[in-house]
PDB file of N, CA, C and O in Angstrom:
ATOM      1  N   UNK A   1      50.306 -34.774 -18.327  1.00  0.00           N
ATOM      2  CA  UNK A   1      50.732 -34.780 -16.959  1.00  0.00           C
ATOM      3  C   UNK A   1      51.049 -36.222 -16.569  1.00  0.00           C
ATOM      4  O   UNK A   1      50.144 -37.054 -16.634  1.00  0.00           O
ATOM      5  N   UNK A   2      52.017 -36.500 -16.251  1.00  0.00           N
ATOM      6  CA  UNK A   2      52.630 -37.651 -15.383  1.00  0.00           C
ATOM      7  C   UNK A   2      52.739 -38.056 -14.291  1.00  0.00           C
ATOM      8  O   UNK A   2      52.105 -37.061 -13.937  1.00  0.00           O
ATOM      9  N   UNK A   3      52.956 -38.631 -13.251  1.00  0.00           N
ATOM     10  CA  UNK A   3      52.537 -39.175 -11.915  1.00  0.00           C
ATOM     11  C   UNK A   3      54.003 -38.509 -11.629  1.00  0.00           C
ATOM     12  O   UNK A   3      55.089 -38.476 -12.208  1.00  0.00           O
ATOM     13  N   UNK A   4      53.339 -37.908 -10.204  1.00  0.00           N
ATOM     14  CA  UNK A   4      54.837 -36.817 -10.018  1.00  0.00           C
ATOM     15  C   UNK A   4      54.508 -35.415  -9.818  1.00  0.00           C
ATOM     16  O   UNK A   4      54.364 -34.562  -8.942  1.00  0.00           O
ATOM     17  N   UNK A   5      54.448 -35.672 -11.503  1.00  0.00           N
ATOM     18  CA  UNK A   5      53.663 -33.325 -11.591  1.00  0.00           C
ATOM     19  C   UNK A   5      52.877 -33.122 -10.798  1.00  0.00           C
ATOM     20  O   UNK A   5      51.870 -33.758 -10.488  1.00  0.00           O
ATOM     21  N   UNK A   6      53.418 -31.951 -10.310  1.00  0.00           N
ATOM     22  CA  UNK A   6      51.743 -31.362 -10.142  1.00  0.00           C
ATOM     23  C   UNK A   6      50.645 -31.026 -10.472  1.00  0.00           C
ATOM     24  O   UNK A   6      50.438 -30.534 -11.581  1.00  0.00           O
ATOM     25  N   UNK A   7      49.852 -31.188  -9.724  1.00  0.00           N
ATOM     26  CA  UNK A   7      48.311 -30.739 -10.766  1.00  0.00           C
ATOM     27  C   UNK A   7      48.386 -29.518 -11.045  1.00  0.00           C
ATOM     28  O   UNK A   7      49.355 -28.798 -10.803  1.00  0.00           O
ATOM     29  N   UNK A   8      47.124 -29.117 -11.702  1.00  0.00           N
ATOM     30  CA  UNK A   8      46.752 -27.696 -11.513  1.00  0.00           C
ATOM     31  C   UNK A   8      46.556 -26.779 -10.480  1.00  0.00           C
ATOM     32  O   UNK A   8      45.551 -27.215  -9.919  1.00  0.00           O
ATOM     33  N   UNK A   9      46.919 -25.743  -9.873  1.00  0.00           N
ATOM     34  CA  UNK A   9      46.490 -25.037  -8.639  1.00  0.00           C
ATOM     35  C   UNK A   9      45.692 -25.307  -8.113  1.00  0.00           C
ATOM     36  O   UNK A   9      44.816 -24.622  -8.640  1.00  0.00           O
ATOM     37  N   UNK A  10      45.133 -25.983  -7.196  1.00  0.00           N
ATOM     38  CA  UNK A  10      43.232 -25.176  -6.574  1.00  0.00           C
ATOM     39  C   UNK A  10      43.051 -24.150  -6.150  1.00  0.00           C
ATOM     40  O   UNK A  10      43.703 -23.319  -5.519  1.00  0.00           O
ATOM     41  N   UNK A  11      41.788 -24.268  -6.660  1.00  0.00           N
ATOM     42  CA  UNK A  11      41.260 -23.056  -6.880  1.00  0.00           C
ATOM     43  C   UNK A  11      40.675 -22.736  -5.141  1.00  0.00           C
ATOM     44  O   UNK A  11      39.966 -23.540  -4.536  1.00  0.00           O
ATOM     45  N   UNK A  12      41.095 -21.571  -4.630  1.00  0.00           N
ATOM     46  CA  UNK A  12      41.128 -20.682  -3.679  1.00  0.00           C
ATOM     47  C   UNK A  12      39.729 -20.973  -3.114  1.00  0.00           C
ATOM     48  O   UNK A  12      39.018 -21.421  -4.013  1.00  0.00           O
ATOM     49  N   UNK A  13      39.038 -20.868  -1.855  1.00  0.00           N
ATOM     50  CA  UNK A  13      37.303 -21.163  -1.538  1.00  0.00           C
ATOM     51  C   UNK A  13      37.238 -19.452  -0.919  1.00  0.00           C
ATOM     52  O   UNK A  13      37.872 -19.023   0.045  1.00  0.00           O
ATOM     53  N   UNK A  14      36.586 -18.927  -1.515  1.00  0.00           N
ATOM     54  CA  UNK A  14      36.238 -17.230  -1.780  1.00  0.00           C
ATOM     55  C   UNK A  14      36.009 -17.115   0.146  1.00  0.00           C
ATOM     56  O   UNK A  14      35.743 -17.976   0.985  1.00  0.00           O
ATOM     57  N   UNK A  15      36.204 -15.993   0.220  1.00  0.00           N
ATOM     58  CA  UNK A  15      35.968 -15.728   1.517  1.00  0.00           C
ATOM     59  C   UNK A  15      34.629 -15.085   1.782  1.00  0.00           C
ATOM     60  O   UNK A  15      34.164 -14.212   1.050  1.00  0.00           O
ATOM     61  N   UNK A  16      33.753 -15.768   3.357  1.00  0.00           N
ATOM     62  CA  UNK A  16      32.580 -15.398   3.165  1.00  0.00           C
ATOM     63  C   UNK A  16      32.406 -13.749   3.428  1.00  0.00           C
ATOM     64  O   UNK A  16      33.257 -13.044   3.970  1.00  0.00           O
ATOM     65  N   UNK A  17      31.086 -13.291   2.912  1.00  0.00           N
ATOM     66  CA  UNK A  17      30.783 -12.196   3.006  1.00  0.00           C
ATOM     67  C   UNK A  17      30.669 -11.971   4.435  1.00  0.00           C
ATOM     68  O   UNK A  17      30.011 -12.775   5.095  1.00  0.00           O
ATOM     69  N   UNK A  18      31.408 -10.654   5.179  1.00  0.00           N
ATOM     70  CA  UNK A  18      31.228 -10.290   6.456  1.00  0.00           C
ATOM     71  C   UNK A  18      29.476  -9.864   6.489  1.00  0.00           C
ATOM     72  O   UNK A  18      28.967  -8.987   5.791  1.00  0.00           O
ATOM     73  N   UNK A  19      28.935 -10.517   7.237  1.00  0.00           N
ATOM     74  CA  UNK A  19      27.692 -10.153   7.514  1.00  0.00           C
ATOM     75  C   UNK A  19      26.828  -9.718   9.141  1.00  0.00           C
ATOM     76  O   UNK A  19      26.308 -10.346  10.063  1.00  0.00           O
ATOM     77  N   UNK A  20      27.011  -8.644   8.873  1.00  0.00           N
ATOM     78  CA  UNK A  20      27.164  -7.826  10.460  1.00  0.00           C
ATOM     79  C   UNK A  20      26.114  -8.485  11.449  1.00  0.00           C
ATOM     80  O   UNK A  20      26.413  -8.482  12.643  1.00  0.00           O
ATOM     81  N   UNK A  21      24.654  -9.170  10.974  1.00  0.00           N
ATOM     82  CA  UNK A  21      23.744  -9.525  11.864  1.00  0.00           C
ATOM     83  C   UNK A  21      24.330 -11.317  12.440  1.00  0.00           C
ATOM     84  O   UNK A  21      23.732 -12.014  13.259  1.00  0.00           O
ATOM     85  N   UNK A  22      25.445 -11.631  11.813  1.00  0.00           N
ATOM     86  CA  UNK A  22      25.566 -13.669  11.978  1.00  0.00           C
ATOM     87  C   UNK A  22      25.882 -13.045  13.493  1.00  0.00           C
ATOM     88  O   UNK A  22      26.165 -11.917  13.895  1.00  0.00           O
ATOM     89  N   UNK A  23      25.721 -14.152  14.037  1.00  0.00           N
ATOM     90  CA  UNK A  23      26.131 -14.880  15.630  1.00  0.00           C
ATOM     91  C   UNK A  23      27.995 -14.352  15.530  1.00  0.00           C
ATOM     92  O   UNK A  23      28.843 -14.585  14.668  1.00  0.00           O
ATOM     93  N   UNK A  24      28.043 -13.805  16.450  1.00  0.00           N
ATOM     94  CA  UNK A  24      29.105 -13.256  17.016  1.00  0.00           C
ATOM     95  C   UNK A  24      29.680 -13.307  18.762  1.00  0.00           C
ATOM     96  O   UNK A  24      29.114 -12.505  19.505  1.00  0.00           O
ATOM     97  N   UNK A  25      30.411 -13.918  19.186  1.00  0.00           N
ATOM     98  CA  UNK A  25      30.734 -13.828  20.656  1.00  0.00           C
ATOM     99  C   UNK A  25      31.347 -12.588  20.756  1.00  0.00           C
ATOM    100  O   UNK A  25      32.142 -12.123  19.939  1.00  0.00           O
ATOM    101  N   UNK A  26      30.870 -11.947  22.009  1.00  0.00           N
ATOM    102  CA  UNK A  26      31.177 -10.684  22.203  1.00  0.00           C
ATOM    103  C   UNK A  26      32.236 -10.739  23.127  1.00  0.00           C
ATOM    104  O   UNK A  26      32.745  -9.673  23.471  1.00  0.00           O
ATOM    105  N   UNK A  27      32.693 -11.893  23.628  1.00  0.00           N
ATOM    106  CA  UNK A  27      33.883 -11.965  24.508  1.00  0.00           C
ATOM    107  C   UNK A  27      33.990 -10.924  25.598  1.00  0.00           C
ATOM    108  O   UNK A  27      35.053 -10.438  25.985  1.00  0.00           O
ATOM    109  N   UNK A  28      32.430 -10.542  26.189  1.00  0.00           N
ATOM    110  CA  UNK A  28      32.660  -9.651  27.558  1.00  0.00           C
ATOM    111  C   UNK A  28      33.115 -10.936  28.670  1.00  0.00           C
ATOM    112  O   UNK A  28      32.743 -12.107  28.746  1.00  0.00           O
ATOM    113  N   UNK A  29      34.088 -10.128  29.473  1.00  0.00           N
ATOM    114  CA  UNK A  29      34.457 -11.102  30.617  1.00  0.00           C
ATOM    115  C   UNK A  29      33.509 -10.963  31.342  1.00  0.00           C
ATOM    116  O   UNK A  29      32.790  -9.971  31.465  1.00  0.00           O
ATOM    117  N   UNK A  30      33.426 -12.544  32.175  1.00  0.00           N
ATOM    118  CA  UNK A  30      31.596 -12.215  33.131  1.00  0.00           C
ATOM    119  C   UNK A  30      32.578 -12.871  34.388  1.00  0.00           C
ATOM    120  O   UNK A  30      33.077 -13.996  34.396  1.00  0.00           O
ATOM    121  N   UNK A  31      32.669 -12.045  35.209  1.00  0.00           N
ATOM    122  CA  UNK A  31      33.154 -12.353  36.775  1.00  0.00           C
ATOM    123  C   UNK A  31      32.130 -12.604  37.641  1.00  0.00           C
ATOM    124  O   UNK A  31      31.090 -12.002  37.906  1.00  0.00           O
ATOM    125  N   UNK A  32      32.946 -14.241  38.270  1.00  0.00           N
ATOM    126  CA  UNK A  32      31.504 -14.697  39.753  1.00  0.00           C
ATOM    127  C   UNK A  32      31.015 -13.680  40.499  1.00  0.00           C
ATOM    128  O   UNK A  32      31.865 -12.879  40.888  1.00  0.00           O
ATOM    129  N   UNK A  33      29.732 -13.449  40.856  1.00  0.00           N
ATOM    130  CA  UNK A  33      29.544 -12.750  42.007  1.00  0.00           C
ATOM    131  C   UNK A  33      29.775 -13.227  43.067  1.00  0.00           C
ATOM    132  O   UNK A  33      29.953 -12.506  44.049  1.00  0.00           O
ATOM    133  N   UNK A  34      29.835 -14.694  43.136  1.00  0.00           N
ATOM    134  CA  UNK A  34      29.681 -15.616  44.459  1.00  0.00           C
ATOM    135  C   UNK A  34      28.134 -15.656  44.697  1.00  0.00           C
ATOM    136  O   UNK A  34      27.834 -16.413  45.620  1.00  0.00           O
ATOM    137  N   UNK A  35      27.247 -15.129  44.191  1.00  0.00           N
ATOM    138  CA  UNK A  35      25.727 -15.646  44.540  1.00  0.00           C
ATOM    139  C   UNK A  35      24.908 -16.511  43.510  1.00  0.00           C
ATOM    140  O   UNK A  35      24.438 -15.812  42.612  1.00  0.00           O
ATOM    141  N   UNK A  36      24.696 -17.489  43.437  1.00  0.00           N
ATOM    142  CA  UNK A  36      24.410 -18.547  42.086  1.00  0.00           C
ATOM    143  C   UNK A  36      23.626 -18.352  41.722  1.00  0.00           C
ATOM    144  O   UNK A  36      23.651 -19.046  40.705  1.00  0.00           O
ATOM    145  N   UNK A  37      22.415 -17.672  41.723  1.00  0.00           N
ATOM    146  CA  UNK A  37      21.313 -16.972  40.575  1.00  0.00           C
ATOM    147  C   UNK A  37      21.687 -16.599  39.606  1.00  0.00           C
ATOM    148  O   UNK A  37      21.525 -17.034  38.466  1.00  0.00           O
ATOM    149  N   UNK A  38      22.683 -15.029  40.307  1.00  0.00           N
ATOM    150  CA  UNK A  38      23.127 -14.399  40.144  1.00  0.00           C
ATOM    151  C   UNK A  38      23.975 -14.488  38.944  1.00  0.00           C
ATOM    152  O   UNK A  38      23.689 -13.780  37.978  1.00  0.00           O
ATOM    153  N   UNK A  39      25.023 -15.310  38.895  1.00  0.00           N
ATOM    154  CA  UNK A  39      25.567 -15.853  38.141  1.00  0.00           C
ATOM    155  C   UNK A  39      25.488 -17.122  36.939  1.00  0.00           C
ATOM    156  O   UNK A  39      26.221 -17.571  36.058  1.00  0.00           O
ATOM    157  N   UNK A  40      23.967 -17.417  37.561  1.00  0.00           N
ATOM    158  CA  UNK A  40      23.691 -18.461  36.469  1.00  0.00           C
ATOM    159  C   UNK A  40      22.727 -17.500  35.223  1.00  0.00           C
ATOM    160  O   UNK A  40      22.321 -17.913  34.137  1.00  0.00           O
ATOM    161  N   UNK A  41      22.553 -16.112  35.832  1.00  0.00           N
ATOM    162  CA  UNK A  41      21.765 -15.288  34.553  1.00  0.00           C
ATOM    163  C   UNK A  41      22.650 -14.641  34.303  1.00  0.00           C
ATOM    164  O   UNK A  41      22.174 -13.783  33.561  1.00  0.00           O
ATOM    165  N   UNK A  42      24.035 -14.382  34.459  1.00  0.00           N
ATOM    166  CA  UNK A  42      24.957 -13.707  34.059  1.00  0.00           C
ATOM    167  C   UNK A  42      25.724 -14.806  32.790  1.00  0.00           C
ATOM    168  O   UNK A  42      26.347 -14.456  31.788  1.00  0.00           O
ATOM    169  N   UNK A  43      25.393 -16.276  33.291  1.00  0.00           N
ATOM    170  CA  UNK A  43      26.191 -17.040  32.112  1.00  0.00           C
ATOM    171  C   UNK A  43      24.810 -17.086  31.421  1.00  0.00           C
ATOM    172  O   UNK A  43      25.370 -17.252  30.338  1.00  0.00           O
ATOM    173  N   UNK A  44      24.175 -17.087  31.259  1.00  0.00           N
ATOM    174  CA  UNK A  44      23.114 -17.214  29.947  1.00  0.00           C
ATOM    175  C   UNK A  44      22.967 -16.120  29.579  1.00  0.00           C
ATOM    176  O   UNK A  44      21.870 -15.787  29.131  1.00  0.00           O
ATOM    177  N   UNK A  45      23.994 -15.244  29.648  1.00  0.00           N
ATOM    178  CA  UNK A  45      24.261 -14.356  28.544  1.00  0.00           C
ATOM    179  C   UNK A  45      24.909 -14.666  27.368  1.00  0.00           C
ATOM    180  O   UNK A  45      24.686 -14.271  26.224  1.00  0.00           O
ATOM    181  N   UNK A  46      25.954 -15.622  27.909  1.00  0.00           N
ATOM    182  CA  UNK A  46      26.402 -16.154  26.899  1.00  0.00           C
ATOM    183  C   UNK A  46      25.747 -16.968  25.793  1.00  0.00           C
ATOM    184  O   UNK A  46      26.507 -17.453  24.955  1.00  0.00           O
ATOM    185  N   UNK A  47      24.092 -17.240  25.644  1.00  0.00           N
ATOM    186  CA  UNK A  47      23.436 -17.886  25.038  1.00  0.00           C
ATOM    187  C   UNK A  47      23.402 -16.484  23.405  1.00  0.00           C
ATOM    188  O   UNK A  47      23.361 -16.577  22.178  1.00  0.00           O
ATOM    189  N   UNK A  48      23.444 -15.516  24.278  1.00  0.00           N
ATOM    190  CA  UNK A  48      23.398 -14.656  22.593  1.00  0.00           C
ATOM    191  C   UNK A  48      24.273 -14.864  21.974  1.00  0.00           C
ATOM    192  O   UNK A  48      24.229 -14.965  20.748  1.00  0.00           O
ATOM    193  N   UNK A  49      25.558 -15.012  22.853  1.00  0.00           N
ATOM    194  CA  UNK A  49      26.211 -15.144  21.571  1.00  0.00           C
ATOM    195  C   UNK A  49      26.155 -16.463  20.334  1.00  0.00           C
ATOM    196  O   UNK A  49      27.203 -16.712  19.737  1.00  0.00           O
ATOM    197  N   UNK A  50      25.345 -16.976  20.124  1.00  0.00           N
ATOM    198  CA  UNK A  50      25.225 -17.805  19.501  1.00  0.00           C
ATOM    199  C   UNK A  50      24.116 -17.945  18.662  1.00  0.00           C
ATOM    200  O   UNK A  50      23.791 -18.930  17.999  1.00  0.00           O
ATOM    201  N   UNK A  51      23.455 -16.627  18.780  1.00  0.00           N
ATOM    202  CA  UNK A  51      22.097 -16.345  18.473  1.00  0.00           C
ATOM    203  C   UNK A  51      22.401 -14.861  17.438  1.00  0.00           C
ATOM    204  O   UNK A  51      23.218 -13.973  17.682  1.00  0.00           O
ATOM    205  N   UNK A  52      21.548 -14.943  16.359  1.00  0.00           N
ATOM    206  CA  UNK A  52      21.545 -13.788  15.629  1.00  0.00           C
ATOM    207  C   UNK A  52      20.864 -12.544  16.379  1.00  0.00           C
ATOM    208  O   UNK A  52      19.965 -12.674  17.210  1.00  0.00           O
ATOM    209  N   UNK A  53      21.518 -11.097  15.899  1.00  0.00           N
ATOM    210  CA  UNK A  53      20.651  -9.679  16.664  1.00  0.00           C
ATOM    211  C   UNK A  53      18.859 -10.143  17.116  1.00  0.00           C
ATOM    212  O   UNK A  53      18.211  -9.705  18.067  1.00  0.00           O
ATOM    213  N   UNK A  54      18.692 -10.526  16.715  1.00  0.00           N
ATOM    214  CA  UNK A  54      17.075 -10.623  16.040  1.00  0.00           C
ATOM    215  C   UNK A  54      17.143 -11.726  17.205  1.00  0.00           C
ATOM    216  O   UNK A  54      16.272 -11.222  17.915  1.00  0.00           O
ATOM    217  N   UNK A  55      17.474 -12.658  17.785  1.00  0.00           N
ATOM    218  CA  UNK A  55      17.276 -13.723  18.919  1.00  0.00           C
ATOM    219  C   UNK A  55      17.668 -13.063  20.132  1.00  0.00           C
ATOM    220  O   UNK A  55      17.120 -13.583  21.104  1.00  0.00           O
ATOM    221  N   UNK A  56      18.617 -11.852  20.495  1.00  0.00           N
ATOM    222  CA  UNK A  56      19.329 -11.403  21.656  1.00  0.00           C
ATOM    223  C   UNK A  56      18.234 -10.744  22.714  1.00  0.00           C
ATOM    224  O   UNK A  56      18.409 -10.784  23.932  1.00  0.00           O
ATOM    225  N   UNK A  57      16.918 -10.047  21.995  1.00  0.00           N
ATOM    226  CA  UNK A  57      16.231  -9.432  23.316  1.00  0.00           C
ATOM    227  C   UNK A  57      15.379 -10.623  24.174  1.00  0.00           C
ATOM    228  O   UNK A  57      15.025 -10.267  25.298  1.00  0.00           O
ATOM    229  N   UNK A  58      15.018 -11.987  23.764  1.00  0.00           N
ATOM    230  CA  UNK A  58      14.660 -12.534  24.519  1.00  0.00           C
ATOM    231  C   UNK A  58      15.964 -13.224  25.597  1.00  0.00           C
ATOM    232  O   UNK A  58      15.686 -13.646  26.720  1.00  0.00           O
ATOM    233  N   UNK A  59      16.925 -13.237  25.216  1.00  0.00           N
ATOM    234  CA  UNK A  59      17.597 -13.848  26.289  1.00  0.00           C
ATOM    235  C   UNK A  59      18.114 -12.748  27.122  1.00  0.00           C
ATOM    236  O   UNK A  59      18.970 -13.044  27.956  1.00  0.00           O
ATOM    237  N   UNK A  60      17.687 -11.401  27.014  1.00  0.00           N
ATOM    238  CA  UNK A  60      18.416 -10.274  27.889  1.00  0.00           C
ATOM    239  C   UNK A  60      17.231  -9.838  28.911  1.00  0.00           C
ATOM    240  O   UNK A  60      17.213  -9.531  30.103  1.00  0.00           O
ATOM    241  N   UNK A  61      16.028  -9.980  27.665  1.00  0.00           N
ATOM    242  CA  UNK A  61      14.645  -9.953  29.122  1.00  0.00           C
ATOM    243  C   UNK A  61      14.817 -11.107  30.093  1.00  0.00           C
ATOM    244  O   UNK A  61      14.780 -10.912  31.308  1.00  0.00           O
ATOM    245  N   UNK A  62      15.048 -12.574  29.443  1.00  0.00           N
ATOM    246  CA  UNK A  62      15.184 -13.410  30.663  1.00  0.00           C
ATOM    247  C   UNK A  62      15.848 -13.326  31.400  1.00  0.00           C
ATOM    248  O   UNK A  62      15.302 -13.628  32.462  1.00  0.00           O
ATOM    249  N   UNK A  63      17.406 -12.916  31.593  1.00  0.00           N
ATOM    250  CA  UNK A  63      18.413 -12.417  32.326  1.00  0.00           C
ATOM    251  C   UNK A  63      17.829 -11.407  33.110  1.00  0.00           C
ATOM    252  O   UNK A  63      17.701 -11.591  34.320  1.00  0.00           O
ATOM    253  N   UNK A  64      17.462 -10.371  32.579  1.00  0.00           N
ATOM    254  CA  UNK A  64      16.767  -9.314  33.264  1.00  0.00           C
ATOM    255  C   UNK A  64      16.329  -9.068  34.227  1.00  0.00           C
ATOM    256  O   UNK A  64      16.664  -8.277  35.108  1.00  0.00           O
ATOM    257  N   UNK A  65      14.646 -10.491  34.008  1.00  0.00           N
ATOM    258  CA  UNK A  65      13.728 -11.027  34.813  1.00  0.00           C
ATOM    259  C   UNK A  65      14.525 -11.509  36.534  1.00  0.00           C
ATOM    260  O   UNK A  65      14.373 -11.153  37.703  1.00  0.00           O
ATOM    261  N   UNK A  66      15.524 -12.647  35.669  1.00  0.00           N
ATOM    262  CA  UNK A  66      16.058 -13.053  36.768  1.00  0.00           C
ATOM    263  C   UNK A  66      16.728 -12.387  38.154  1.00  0.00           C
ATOM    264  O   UNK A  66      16.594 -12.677  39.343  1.00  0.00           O
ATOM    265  N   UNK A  67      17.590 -11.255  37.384  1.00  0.00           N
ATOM    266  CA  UNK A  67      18.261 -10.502  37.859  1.00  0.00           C
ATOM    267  C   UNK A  67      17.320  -9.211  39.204  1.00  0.00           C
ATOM    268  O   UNK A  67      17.651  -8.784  40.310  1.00  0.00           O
ATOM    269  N   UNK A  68      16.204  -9.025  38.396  1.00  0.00           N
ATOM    270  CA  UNK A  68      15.416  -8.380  38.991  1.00  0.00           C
ATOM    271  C   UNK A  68      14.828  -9.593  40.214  1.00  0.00           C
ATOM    272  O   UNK A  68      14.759  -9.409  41.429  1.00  0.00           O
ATOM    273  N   UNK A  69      14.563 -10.471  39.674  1.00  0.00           N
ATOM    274  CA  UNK A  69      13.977 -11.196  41.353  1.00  0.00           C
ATOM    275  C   UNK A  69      15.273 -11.707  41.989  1.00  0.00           C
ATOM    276  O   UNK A  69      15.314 -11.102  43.060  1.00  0.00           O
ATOM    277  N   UNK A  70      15.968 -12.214  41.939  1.00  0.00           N
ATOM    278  CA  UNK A  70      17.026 -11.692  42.673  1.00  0.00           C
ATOM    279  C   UNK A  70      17.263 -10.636  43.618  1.00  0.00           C
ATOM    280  O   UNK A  70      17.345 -10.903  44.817  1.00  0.00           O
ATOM    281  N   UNK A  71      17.379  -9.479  43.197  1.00  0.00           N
ATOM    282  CA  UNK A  71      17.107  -8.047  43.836  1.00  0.00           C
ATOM    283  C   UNK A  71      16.181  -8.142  44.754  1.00  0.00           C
ATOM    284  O   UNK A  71      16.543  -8.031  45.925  1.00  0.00           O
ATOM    285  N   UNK A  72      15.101  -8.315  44.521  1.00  0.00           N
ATOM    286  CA  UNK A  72      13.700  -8.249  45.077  1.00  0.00           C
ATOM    287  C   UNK A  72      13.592  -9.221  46.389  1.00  0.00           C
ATOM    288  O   UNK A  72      12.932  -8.938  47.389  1.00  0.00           O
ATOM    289  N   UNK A  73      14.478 -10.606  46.180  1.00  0.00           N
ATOM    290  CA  UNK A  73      14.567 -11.820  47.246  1.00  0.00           C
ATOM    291  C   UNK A  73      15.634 -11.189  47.967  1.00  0.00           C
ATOM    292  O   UNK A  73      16.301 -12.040  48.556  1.00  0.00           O
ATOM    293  N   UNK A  74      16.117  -9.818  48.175  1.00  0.00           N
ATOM    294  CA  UNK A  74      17.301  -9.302  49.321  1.00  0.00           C
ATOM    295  C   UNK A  74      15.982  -8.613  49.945  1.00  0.00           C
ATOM    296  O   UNK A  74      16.021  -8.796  51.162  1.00  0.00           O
ATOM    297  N   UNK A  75      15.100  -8.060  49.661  1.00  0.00           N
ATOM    298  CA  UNK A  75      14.166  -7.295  50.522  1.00  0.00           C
ATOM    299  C   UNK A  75      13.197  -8.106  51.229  1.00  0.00           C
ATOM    300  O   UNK A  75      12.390  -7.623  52.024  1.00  0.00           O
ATOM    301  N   UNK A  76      13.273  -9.359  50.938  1.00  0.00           N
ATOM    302  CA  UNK A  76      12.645 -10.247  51.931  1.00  0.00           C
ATOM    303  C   UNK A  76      13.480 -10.802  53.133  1.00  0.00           C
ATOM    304  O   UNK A  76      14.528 -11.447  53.122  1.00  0.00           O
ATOM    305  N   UNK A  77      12.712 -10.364  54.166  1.00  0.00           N
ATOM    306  CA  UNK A  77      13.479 -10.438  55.725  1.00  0.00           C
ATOM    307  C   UNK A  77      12.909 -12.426  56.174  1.00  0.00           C
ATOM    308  O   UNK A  77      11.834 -13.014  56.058  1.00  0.00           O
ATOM    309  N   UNK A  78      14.131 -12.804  56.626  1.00  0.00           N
ATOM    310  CA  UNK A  78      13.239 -14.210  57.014  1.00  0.00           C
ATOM    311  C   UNK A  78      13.264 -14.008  58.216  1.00  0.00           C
ATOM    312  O   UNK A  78      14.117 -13.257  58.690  1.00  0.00           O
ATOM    313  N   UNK A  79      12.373 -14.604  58.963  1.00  0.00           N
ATOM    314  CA  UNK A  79      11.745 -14.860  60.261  1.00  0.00           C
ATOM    315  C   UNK A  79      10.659 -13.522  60.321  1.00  0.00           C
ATOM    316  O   UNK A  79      10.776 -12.461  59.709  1.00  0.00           O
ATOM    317  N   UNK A  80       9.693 -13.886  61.156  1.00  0.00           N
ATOM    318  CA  UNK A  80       8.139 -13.296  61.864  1.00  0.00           C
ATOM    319  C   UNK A  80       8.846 -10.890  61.620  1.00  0.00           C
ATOM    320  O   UNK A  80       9.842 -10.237  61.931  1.00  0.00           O
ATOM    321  N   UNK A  81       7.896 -10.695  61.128  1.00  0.00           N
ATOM    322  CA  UNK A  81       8.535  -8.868  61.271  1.00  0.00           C
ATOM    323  C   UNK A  81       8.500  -8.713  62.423  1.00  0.00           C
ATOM    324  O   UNK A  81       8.077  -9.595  63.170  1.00  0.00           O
ATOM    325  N   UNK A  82       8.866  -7.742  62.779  1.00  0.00           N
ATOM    326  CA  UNK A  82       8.818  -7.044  64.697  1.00  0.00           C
ATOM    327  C   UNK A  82       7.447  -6.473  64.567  1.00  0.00           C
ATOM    328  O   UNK A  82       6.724  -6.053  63.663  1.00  0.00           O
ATOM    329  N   UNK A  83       7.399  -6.645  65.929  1.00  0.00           N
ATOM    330  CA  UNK A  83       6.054  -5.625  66.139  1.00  0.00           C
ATOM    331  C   UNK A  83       5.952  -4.378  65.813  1.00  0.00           C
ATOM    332  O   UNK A  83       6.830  -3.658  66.289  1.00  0.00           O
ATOM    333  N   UNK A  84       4.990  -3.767  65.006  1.00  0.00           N
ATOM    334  CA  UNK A  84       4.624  -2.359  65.283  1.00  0.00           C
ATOM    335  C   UNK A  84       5.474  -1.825  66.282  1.00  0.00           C
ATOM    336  O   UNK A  84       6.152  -2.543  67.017  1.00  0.00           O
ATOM    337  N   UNK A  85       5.454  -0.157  66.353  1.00  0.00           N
ATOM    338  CA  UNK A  85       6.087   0.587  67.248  1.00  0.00           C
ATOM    339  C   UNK A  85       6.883   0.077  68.082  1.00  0.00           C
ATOM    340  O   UNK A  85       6.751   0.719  69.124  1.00  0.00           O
ATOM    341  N   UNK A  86       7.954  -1.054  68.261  1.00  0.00           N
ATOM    342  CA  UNK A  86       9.129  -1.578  68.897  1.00  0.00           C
ATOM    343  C   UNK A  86       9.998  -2.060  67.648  1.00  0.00           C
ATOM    344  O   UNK A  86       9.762  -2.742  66.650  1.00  0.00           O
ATOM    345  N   UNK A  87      11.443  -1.194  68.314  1.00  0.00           N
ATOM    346  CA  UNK A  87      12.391  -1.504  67.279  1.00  0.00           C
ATOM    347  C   UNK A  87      12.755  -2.499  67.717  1.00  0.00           C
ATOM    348  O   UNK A  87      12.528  -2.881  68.865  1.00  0.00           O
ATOM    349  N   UNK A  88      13.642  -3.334  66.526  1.00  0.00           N
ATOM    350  CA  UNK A  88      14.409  -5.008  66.574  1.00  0.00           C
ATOM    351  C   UNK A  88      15.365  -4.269  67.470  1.00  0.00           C
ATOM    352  O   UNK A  88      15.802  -3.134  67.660  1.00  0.00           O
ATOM    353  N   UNK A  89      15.509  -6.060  68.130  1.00  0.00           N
ATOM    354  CA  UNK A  89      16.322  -6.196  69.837  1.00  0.00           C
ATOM    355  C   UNK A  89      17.817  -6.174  69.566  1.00  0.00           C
ATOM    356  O   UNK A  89      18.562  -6.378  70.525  1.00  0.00           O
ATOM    357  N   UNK A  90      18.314  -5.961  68.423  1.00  0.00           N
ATOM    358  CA  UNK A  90      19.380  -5.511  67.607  1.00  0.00           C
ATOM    359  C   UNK A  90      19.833  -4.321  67.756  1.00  0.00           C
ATOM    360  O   UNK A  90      21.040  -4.107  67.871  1.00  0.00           O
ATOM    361  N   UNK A  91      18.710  -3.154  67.779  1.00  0.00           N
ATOM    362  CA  UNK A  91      18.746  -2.031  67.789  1.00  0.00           C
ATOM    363  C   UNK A  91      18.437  -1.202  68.683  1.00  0.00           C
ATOM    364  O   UNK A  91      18.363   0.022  68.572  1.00  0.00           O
ATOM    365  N   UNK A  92      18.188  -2.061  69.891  1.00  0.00           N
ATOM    366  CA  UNK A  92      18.118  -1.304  71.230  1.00  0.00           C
ATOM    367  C   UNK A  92      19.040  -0.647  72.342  1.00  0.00           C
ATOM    368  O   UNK A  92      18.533  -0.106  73.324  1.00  0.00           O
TER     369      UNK A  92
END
């Protein structure tokens, strides 16, 4: 071989084995709610994807968690309750 020729082919790098459990983005679209809890446990969903099957239920309980107190902080009324037997001055 002389300066010029070409070399020999290279040799091809084998393609990896599809392996159904690796880290996969699931590319669900996640739309703002406009409420920032809300949406900050909706983007740490995106933390599975970067995580093998076997890592995904802890970041879906934490989401979960969040999501649930969330919920729970709409059933808290702010300011003093009304009195017993008188309805709010709203509703009179």
């Amino acid at each position: 071989m002389t300066a010029g020729e070409p070399g020999p082919p290279a040799e091809a790098e084998p393609e990896p084995a599809h392996d159904p459990a690796a880290p996969a983005p699931l590319n669900v679209p996640r739309v703002p709610t406009g409420d920032g809890d809300v949406d900050a446990g909706l983007g740490r969903l995106a933390d599975a994807d970067h995580l093998a099957t076997d890592g995904h239920l802890e970041v879906y309980e934490d989401v979960h968690r969040g999501l649930r107190d969330a919920l729970t902080a709409l059933d808290v009324r702010p300011g003093a309750p009304a009195p017993a037997g008188r309805p709010p001055a709203a509703a009179q």
